[in-house]
LUMDRENKE-967121 format. One record per residue (C-alpha): residue number from 1; residue in three letters; x, y negated, z. Coordinates in steps of 0.02 Angstrom, whole numbers, plus 32768, in hexadecimal, padded with zeros to 4 digits. Layout:
BEGIN
REC    n  res    xx    yy    zz
REC  NUM  ALA     X     Y     Z
...
% end
This chain:
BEGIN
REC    n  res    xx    yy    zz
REC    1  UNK  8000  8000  8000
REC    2  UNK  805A  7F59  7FCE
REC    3  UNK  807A  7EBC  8040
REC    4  UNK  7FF4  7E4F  8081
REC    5  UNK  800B  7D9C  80CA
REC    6  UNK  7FBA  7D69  816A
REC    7  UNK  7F1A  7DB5  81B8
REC    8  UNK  7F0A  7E4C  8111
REC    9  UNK  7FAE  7E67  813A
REC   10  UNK  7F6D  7E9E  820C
REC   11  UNK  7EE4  7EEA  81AF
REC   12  UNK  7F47  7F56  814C
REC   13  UNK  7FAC  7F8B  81D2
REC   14  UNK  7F15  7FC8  8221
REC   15  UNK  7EC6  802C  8194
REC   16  UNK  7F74  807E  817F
REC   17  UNK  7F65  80BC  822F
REC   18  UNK  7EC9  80E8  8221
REC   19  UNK  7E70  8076  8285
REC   20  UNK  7DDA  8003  823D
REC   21  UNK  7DE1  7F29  822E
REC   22  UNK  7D90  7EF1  82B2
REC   23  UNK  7CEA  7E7B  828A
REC   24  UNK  7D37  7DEC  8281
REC   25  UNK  7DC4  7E2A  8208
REC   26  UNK  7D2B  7E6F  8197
REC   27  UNK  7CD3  7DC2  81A1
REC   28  UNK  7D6B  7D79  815F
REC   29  UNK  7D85  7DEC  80D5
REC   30  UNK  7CC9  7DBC  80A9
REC   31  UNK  7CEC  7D18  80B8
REC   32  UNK  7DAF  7CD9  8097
REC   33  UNK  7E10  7D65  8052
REC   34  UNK  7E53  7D67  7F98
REC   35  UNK  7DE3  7DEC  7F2A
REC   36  UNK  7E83  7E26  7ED8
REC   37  UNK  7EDB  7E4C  7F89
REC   38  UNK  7E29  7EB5  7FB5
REC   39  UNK  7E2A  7F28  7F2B
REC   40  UNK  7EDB  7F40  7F29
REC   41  UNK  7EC3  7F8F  7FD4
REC   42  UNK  7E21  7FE2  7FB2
REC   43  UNK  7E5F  803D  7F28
REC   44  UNK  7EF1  8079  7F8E
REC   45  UNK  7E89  80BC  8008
REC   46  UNK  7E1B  8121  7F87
REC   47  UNK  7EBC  8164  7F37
REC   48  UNK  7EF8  81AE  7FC9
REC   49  UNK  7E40  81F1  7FF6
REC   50  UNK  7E22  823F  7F2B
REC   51  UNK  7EA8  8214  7ECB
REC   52  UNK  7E6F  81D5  7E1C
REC   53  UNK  7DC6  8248  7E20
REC   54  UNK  7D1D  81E6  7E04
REC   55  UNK  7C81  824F  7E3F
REC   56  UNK  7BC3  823B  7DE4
REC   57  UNK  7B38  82B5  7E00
REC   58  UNK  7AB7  82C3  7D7D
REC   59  UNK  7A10  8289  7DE2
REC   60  UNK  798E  823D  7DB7
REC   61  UNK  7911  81D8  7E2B
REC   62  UNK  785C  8217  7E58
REC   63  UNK  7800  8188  7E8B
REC   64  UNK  7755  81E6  7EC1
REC   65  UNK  76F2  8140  7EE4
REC   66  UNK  76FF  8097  7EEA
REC   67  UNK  765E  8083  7F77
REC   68  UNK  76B4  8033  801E
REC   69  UNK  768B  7FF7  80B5
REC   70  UNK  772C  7F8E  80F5
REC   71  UNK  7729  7F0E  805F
REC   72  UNK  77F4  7EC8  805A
REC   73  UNK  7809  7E3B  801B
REC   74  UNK  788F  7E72  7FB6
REC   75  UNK  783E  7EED  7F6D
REC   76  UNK  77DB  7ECD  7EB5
REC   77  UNK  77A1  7F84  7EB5
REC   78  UNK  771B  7F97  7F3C
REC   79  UNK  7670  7F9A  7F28
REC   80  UNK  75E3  7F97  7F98
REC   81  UNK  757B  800D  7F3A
REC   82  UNK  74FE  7FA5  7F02
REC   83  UNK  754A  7F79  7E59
REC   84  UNK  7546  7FCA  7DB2
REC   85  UNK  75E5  8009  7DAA
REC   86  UNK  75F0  805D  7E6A
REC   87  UNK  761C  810A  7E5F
REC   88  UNK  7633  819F  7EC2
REC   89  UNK  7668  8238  7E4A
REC   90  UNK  762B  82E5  7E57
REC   91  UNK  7699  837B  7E8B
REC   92  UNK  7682  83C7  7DBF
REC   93  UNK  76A4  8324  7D84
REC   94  UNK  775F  8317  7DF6
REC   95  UNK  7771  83B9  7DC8
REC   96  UNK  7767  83A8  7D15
REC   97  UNK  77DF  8307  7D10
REC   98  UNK  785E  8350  7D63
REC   99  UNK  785E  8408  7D0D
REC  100  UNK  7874  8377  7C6E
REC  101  UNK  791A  8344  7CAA
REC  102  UNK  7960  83D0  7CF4
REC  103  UNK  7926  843B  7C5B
REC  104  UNK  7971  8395  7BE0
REC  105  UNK  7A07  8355  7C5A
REC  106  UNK  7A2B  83EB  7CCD
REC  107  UNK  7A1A  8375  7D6F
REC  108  UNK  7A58  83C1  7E0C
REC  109  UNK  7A16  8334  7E8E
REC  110  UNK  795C  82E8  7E98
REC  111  UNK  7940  8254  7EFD
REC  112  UNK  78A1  8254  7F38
REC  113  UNK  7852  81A1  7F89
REC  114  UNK  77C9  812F  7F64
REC  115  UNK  7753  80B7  7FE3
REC  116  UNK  771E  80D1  8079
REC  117  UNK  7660  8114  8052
REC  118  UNK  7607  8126  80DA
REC  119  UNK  7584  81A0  807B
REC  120  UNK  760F  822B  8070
REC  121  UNK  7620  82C1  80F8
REC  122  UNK  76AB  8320  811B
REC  123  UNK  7651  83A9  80B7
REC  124  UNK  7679  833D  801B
REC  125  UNK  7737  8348  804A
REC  126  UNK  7748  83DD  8062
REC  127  UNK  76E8  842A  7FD6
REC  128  UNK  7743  83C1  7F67
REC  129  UNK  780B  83FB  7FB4
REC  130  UNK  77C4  84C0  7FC8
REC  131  UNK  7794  84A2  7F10
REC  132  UNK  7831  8453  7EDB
REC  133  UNK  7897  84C2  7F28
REC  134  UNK  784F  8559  7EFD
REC  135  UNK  7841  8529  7E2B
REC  136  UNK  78F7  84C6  7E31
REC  137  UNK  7956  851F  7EBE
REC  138  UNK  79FD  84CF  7E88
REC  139  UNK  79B0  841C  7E7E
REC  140  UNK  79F1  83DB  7F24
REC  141  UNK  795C  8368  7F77
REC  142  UNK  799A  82CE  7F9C
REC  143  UNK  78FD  8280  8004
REC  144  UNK  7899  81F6  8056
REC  145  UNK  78D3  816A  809E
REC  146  UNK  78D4  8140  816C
REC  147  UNK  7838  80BE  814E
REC  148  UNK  77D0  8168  80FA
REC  149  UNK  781D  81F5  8178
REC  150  UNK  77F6  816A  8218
REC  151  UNK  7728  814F  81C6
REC  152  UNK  770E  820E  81B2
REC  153  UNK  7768  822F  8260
REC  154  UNK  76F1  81D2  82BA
REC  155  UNK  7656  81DF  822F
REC  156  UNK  7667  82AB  826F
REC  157  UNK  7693  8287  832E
REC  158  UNK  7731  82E4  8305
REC  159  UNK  77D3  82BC  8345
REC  160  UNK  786C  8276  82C9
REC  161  UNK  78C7  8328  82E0
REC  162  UNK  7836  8399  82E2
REC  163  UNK  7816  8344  8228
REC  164  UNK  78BD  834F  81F6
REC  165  UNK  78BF  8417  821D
REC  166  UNK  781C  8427  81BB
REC  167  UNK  7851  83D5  811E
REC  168  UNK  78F1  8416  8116
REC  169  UNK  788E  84D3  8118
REC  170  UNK  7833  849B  809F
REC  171  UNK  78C9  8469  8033
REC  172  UNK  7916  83B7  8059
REC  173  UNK  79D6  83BE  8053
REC  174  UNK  7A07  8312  8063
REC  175  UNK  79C4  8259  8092
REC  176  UNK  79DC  81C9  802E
REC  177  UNK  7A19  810C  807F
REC  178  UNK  7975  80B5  8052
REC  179  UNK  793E  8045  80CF
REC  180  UNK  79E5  8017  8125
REC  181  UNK  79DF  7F68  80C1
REC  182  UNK  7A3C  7EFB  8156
REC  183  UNK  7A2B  7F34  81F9
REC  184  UNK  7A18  7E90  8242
REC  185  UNK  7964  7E71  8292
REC  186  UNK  798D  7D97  8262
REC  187  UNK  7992  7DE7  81A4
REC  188  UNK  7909  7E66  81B6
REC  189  UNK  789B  7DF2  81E9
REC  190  UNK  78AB  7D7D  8151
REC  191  UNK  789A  7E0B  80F4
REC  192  UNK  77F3  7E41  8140
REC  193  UNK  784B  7EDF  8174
REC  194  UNK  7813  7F27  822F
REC  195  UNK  7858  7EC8  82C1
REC  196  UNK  78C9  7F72  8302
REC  197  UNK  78B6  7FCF  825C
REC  198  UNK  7992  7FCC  823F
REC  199  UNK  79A0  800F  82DC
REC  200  UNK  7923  808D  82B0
REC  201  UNK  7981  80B9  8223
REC  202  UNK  7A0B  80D8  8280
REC  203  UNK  79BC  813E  82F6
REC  204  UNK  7968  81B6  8269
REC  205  UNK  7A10  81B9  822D
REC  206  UNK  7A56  8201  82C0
REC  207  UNK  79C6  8273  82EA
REC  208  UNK  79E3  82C7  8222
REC  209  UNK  7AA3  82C5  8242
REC  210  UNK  7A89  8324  82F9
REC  211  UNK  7A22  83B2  8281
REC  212  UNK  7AAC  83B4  8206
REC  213  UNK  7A60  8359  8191
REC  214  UNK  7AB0  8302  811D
REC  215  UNK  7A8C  8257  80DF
REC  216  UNK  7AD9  81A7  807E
REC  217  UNK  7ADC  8106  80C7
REC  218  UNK  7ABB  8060  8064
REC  219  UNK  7ABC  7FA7  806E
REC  220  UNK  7A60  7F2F  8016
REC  221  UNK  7AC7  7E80  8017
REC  222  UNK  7A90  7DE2  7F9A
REC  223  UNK  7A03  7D99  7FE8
REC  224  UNK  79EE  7D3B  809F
REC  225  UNK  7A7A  7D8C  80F2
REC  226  UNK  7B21  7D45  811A
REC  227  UNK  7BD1  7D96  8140
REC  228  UNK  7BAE  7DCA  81F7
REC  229  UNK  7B23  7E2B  81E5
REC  230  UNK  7B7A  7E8B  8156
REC  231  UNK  7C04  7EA1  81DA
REC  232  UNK  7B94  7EDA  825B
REC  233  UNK  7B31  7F57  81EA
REC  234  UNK  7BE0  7FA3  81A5
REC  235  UNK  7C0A  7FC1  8259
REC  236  UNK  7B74  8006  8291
REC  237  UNK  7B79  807C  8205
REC  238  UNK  7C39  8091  8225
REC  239  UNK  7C13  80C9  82E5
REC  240  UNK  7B7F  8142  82BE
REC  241  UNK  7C11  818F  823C
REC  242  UNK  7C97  81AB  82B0
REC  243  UNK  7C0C  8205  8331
REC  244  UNK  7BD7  8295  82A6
REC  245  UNK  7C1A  826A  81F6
REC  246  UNK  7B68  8278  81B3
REC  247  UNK  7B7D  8208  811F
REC  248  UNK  7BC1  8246  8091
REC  249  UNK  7BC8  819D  8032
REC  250  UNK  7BA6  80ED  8042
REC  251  UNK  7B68  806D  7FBC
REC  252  UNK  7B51  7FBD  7FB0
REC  253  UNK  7ADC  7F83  7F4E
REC  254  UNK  7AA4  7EC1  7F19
REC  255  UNK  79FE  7E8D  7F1E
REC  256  UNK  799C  7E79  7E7A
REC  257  UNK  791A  7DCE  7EAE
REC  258  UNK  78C8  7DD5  7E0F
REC  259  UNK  7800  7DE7  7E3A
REC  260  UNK  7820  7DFB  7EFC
REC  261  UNK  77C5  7D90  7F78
REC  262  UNK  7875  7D46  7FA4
REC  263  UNK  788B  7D10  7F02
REC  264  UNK  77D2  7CB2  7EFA
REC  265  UNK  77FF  7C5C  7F96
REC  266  UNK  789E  7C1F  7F4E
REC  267  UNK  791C  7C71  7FEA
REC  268  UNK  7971  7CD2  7F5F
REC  269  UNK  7985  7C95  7EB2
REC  270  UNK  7A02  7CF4  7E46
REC  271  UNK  7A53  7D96  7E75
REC  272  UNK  7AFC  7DC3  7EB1
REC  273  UNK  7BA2  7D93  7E3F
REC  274  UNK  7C23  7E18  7E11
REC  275  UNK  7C9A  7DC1  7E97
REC  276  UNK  7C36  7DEB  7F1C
REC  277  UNK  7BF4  7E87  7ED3
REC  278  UNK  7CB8  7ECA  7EC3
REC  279  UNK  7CC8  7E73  7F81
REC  280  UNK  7C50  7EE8  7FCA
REC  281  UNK  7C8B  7F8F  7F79
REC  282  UNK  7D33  7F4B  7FA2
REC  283  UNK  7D1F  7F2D  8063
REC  284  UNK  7CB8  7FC9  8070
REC  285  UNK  7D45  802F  8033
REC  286  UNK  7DBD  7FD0  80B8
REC  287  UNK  7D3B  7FE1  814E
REC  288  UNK  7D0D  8090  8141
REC  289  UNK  7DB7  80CA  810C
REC  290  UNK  7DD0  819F  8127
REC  291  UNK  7D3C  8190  8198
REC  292  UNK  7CC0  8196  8100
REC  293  UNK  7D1E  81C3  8063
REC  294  UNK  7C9D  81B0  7FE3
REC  295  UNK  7C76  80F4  7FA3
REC  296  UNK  7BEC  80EA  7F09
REC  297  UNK  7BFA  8077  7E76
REC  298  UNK  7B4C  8054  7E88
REC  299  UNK  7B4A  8033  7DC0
REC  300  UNK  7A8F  8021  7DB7
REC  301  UNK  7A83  7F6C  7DE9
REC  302  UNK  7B0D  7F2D  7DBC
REC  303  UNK  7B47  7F91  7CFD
REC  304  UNK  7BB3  8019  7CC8
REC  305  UNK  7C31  7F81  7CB5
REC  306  UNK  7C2E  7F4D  7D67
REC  307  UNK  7C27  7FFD  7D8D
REC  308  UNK  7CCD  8018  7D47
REC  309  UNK  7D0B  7F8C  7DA4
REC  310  UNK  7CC9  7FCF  7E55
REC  311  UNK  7D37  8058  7E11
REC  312  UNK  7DD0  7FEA  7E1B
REC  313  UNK  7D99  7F9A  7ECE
REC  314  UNK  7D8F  8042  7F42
REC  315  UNK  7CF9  8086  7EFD
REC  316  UNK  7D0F  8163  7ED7
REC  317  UNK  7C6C  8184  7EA4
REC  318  UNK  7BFD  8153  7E06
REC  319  UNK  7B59  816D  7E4C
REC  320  UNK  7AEC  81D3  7DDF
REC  321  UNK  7A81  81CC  7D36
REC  322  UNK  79FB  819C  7D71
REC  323  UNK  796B  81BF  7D0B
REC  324  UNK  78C7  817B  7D28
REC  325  UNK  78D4  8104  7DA2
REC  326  UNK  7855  808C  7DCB
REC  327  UNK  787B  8012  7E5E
REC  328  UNK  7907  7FA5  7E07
REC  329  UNK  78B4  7F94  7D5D
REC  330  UNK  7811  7F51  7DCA
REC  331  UNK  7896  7EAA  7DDC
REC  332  UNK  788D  7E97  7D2C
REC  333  UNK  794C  7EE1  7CF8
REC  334  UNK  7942  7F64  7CA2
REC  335  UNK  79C1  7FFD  7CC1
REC  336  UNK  79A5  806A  7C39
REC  337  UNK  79D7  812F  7C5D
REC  338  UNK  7A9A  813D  7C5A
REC  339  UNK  7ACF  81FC  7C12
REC  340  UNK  7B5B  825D  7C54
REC  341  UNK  7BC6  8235  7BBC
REC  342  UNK  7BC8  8186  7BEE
REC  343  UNK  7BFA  818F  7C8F
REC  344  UNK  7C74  8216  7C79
REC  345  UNK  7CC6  81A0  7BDB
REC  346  UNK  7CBB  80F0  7C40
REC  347  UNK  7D20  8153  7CCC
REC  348  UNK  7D95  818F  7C4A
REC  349  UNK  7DB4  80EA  7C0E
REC  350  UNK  7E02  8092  7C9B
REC  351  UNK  7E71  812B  7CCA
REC  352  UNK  7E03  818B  7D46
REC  353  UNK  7DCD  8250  7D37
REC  354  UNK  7D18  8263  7D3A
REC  355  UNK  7CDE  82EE  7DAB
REC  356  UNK  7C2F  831E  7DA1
REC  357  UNK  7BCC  8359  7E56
REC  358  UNK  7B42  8387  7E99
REC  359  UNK  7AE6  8341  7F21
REC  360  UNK  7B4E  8380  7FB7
REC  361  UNK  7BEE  8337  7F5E
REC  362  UNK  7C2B  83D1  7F29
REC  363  UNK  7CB3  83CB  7E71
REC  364  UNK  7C3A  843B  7DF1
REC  365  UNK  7C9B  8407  7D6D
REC  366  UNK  7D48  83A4  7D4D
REC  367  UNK  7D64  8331  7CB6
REC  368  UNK  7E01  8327  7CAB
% end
C-alpha cells in the first residue's frame, strides 16, 4: 500500500493492522480526503482480499407487488392499492416468469421483495418459496426485506426467529439489505421511514445471523443525509459484522429522486455524482476491510460505466443481471436487462477476471 500524508496516512496504518478508522477518520474521508488517495487504498485492500477476480451472479429481481403500507418518501414504486396499476401477482404467474429466465438465462439467485401488503398471509410466502424451491431447487432465494419479515411477524403474532425458521423450511436461503437506507432515526424521519425501524433492521439482522442465516447489507446515500450518519450506519453495520460475520456483501447505492415524494418537495433534486458515487464504494472498502470481503458495484443505478469504475475504487463484486426489475425504473431511468456477456466483457476490459456465482458467493465458473 503506497504512502499517505497526514490523517490517510494514520488511517492506513490502521487498516494494515487490521484495525478499522475510527468515525471521525470516516467522516473525514467523506468529507476532506482526495478521491484518488481513497481508491488507491480501496483497491489495495480488495487485491489482497480476491486478487483481480470480479464476482456477478445471474439474478433477476421478483418484485411480487407493488401494494404497501409504509409509503417512503423515497420511494416512486408504492402504491396504495387503489390505483390502476396496483398489483399483487399470482403464485402461476411468479412461477411462470421466473421458469422464463432460468429456462432463457440459467439464473442461479432470485430476489424476492415487493411492498409491504397488508392483504398477504404468511400462507402466501410460503406457498410461493415451497413452490420455488421445489420447481427451481438450484435457484437460491434471495428474500424479503426487514420492513416485510417485521409486518408478517407481527401480522401472524409470530416471533422474528420463529418466522425466520419457517421460511427458511420452506426454502429461503438468503436475505437481501432492503430497508437499511440510513440508520439514523433524524434521516428516517424525513424520509417517512418508522421512528426505530434502523434499529429494527439491525435487530432482524441479528436474529437471521444467530439462525445462520445469511444476508447483505446496503446503504442508500444521495438524499437528506450527511457524512455522520453514513459514518454511524457503516459502524453499526461494521459491529453487528465482527459479532457473527452474517453479511456476505455490502452495497452502496445512490438514490434515484426522480418521481419520489422527496423530489416533489424539492429536499432532493438531482441524484448522486460519480465522485461521490466512487467515494462511497471507496470508503466502504476501507471501513469494512477483511471484516466483510465482498463490496458490490451496484451497476444498476449508476451504469455498467460507473460500474467499472467501482471496480477500480474497492469494489469485488458486479452485482447481478438483473432482469426484470421494477422499483428503479418506477424513478423514471430506465436500466434495461444487462446479459452475462456484458458484464463478463466490461470486467475484461479494465484488467479484472470475471467469476460468475451463485447466491451464497460460491466461484461456478472462472473467466479467465
Amino acid at each position: 500500500m503506497r504512502q499517505y500524508d497526514g490523517i490517510l496516512s494514520d488511517i492506513a496504518r490502521k487498516v494494515n493492522q487490521g484495525n478499522s478508522p475510527s468515525f471521525d477518520e470516516i467522516v473525514y474521508m467523506y468529507d476532506s480526503a482526495p478521491i484518488s488517495d481513497l481508491g488507491s487504498m480501496a483497491r489495495s485492500i480488495a487485491d489482497d482480499l480476491t486478487g483481480k477476480q470480479v464476482s456477478f451472479v445471474s439474478n433477476m429481481i421478483m418484485n411480487y407487488t407493488n401494494i404497501c403500507n409504509v409509503r417512503c418518501k423515497f420511494c416512486a414504486f408504492y402504491r396504495t392499492g387503489s390505483e390502476d396499476d396496483a398489483y399483487t401477482l399470482s403464485l402461476d404467474q411468479v412461477v411462470d416468469r421466473v421458469r422464463h429466465f432460468y429456462e432463457t438465462f440459467g439464473i442461479k439467485q432470485l430476489l424476492i421483495q415487493g411492498g409491504v401488503n397488508s392483504e398477504l398471509p404468511l400462507d402466501y410466502y410460503l406457498t410461493l418459496f415451497n413452490t420455488l424451491h421445489e420447481k427451481f431447487p438450484d435457484l437460491g432465494i434471495h428474500g424479503l426485506s426487514t420492513s416485510e419479515l417485521s409486518f408478517i411477524s407481527k401480522k401472524e403474532k409470530m416471533s422474528i426467529p420463529e418466522l425466520l425458521s419457517k421460511l427458511r423450511e420452506a426454502g429461503l436461503e438468503t436475505i437481501p439489505g432492503a430497508g437499511a437506507e440510513i440508520f439514523s432515526d433524524e434521516v428516517r424521519k424525513i424520509l417517512r421511514r418508522p421512528i426505530g425501524s434502523g434499529k429494527e433492521w439491525l435487530s432482524i439482522m441479528e436474529e437471521a445471523h444467530k439462525l445462520g442465516i445469511r444476508t447483505s447489507a446496503t446503504m442508500m446515500f444521495g438524499h437528506v443525509e450527511e457524512s455522520r450518519h453514513k459514518a454511524e450506519h457503516l459502524l453499526s453495520l461494521l459491529e453487528l459484522q465482527k459479532k457473527y460475520h452474517g453479511f456476505m456483501s455490502f452495497t452502496p447505492w445512490n438514490f434515484e429522486p426522480g418521481n419520489t415524494q422527496l423530489e416533489r418537495e424539492n429536499l432532493v433534486k438531482y441524484r448522486a455524482g460519480g465522485e461521490e458515487v466512487l467515494r462511497n464504494i471507496a470508503i466502504a472498502r476501507i471501513v469494512f476491510n477483511k471484516h466483510l470481503p465482498i463490496i458490490q458495484s451496484s451497476w444498476l443505478t449508476n451504469g455498467v460505466q460507473m460500474g467499472q469504475m467501482a471496480i477500480m475504487y474497492g469494489a469485488n463484486d458486479w452485482g447481478g443481471t438483473i432482469y426484470d426489475e421494477k422499483v428503479i425504473p418506477a424513478t423514471g431511468k430506465m436500466v434495461g436487462n444487462l446479459r452475462k456477456e456484458i458484464i463478463i466483457e466490461s470486467v475484461k476490459q479494465i484488467g479484472m477476471i470475471p467469476v460468475e456465482r451463485d447466491n451464497m458467493y460460491r466461484a461456478i465458473r472462472n473467466y479467465n
